[in-house]
C-alpha positions in Angstrom: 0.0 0.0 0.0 1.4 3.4 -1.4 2.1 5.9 1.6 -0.8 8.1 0.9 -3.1 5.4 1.0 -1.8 4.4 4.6 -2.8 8.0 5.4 -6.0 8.6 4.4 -6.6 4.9 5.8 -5.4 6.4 9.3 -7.0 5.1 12.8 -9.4 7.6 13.7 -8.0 7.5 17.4 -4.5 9.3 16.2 -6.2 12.1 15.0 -8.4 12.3 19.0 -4.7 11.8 19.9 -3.1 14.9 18.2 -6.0 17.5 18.9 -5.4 15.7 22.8 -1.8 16.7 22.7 -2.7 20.0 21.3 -5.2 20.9 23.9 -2.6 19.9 26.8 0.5 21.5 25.5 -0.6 25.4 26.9 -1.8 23.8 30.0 1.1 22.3 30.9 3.7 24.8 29.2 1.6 28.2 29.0 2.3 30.0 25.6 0.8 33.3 26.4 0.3 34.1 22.5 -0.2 38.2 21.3 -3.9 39.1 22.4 -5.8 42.3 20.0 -8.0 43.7 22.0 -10.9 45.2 19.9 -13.4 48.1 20.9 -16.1 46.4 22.5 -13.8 45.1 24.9 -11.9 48.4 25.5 -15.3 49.9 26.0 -15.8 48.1 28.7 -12.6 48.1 31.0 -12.4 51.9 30.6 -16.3 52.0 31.8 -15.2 50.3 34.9 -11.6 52.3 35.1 -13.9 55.7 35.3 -15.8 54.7 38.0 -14.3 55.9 41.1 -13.8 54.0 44.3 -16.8 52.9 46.6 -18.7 53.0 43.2 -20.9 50.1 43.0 -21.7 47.7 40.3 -24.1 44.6 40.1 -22.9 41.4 38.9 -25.4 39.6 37.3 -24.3 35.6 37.0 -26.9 35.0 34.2 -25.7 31.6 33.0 -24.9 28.0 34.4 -22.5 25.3 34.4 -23.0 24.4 30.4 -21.1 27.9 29.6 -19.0 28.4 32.3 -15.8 27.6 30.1 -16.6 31.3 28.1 -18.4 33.3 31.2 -16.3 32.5 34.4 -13.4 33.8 32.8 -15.4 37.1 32.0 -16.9 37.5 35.7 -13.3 36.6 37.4 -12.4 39.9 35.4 -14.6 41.9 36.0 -14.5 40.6 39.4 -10.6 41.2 39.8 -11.2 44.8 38.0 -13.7 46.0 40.3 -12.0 44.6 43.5 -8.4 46.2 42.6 -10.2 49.5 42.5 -12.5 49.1 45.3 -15.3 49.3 43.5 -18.1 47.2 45.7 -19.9 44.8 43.9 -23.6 43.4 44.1 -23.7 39.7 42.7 -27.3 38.2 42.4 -28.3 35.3 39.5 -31.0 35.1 37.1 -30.7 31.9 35.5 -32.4 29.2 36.5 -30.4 26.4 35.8 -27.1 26.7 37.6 -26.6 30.6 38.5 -26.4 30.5 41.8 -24.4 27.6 41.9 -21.7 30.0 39.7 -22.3 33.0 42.1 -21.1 31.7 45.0 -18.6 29.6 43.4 -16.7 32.4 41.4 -17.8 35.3 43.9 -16.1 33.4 46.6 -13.1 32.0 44.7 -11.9 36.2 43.5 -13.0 37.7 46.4 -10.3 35.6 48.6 -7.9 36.9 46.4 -8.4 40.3 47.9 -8.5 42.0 51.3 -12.3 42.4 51.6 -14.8 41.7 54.0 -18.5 40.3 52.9 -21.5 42.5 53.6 -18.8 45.9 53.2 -16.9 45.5 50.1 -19.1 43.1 47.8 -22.3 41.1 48.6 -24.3 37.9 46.9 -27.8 38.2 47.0 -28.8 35.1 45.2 -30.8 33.4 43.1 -34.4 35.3 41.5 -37.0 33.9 39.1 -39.1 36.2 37.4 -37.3 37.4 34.5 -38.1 41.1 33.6 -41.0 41.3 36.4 -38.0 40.7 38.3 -35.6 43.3 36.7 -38.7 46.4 37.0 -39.2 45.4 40.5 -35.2 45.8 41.2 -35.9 49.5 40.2 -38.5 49.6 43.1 -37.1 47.9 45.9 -34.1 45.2 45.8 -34.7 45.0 49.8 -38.2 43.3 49.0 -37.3 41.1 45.7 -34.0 39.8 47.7 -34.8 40.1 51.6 -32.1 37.4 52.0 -28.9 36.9 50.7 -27.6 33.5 49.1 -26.3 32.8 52.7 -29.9 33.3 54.4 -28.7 36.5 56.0 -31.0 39.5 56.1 -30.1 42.1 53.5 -31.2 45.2 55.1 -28.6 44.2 57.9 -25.7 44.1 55.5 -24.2 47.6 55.5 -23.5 47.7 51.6 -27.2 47.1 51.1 -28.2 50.1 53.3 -26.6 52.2 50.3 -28.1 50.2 47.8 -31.9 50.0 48.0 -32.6 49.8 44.5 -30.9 49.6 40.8 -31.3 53.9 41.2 -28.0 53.7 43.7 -26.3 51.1 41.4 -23.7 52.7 39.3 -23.0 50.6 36.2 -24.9 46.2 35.9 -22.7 43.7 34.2 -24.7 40.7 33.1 -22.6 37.4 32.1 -25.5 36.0 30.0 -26.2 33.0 28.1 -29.2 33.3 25.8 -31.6 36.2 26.3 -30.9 37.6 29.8 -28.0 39.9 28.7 -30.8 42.0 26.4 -33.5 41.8 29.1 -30.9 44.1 31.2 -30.3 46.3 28.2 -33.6 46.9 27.0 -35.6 47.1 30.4 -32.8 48.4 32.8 -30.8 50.4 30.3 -33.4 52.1 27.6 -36.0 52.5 30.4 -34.1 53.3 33.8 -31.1 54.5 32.2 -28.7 52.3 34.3 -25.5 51.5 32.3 -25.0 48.0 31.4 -21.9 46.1 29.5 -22.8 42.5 28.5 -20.6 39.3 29.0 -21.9 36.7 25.8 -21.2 33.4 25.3 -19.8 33.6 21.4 -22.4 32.2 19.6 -24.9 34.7 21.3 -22.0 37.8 20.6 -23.3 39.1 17.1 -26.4 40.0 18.4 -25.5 42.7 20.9 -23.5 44.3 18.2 -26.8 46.6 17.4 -27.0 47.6 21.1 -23.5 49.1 21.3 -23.9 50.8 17.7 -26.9 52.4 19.9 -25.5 53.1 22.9 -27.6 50.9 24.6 -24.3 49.0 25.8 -21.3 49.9 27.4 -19.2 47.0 26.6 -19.6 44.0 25.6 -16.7 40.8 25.8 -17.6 38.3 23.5 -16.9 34.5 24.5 -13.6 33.4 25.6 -12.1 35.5 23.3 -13.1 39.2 24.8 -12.0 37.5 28.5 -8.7 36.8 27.1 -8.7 40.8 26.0 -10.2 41.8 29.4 -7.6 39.8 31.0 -4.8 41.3 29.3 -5.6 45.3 29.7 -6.4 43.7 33.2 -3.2 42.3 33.7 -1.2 45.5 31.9 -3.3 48.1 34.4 -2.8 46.6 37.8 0.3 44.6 38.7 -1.5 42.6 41.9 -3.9 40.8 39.1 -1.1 40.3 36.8 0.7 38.1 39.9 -3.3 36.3 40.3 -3.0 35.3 36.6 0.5 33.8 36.7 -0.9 31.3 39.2 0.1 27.9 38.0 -3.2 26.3 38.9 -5.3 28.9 37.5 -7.7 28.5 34.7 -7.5 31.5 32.7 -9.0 33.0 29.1 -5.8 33.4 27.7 -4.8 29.9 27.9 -8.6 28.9 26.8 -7.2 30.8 23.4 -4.3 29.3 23.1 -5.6 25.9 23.2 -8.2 26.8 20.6 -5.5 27.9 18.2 -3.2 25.0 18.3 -6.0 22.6 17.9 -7.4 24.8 15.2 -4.4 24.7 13.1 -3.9 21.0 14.0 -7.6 20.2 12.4 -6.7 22.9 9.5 -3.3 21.0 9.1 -5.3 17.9 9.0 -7.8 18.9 6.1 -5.2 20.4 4.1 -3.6 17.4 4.3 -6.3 14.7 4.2 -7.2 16.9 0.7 -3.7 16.9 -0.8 -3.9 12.7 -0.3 -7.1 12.9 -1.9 -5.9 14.6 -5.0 -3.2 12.4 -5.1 -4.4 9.1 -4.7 -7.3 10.1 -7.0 -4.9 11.4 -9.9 -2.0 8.9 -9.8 -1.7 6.6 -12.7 -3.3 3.1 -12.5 -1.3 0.0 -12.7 -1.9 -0.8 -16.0 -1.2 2.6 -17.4 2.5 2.2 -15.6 3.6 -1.2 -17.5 1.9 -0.1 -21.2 
């Protein structure tokens, strides 16, 4: 059998093998390739870099487990952002299936990396059904939508939440949203209340908040795991403490995420070029009999 025909005859198991390799090469030996970071995504970290200290912002955890891989690297960001320049932060989920679970989970993880103390600096007030009912009451009265926190403590006794009775005292909303959430925020809590609100989209969903920046409807906006990566490196460039976070060897980050989609990207494109070149020249040789007239 002619070498190309040993190719194109390949197990299927080297090929899971390579794009295996590929994906644990930057995990083990981080590459740290050159990030662009587009306007969307500079939008957003200069909203947060204008807002002075004891600001506060509400982080909406709008998504679950299934899309965690593109939107916990985009709320330890903001998280990190907001912390290093002691902005206070008001988490809370929307989503149903798995939000709160990612609230406390990545609330808890960045807020250790930082000198604060819970009820003061940031607070997490849980889970809330209701979809936009929910987001007009917020307006209203967050004491009576959320009267305990994800913890079962009493909000009014929490001294942050004695500043912040309703979305009126909240500075600027970030909403890490899978499907439909993200434009609930800006087209009920931006367009009618006038709160400011960037958007943190899986990628898939990213295209479609395009039209709300052109209108000024959005902030920011950090598209999949490719606006974290962005986020992470202005992040890391602005603030030095964060920087040190990010060269944790245990730590997950955006930037690696990318760098293990572009080796195994150019693996599978190395793999079609080549599996089309055999084609072609298995398809195109001469036959047997053609050789020996």
């Amino acid at each position: 059998m002619r070498l190309a025909d040993r190719l194109l005859a390949v197990d299927r198991r080297i090929i899971y093998l390579l794009v295996g390799i590929g994906t644990l090469i930057p995990l083990l030996f981080p590459i740290g390739l050159p990030v662009t970071i587009t306007p969307p995504v500079r939008s957003a970290f200069e909203k947060i870099e204008s807002l002075p200290p004891g600001s506060v912002v509400v982080v909406s955890f709008d998504y679950g487990p299934s899309t965690a891989p593109e939107n916990d690297p985009q709320a330890d960001a903001v998280l990190r952002h907001c912390f290093a320049r002691k902005i206070r932060v008001v988490g809370m989920a929307l989503y149903s299936l798995g939000g709160l679970s990612v609230a406390v989970e990545e609330m808890n993880k960045v807020a250790a990396e930082f000198p604060l103390e819970y009820g003061v600096d940031y607070v997490n007030l849980g889970y809330k059904d209701g979809a936009q009912a929910a987001l007009r009451r917020m307006n209203e009265n967050l004491h009576e939508l959320f009267p305990r926190d994800a913890f079962g403590r009493p909000v009014s006794e929490l001294p942050l939440m004695q500043d912040v009775r309703s979305l009126r005292e909240v500075d600027l909303v970030v909403s890490l949203a899978t499907g439909i959430i993200g434009e609930w925020w800006i087209n009920l809590v931006n367009a009618q209340f006038g709160t400011p609100v960037i958007v943190g989209s899986t990628a898939i969903g990213t295209p479609k908040y395009y039209a709300y920046l052109k209108a000024r409807q959005a902030e920011g906006l950090l598209g999949g795991l490719k606006g974290a990566s962005e986020y992470e490196r202005m992040l890391s460039d602005r603030y030095p403490v964060v920087a040190e976070i990010y060269r944790s060897p245990t730590l997950y980050t955006a930037t690696q995420g990318m760098d293990i989609q572009t080796i195994v990207h150019l693996v599978i494109i190395a793999l079609v070029v080549l599996g089309n070149v055999l084609y072609f020249v298995s398809r195109f040789r001469p036959a047997s009999g053609d050789r020996h007239a």
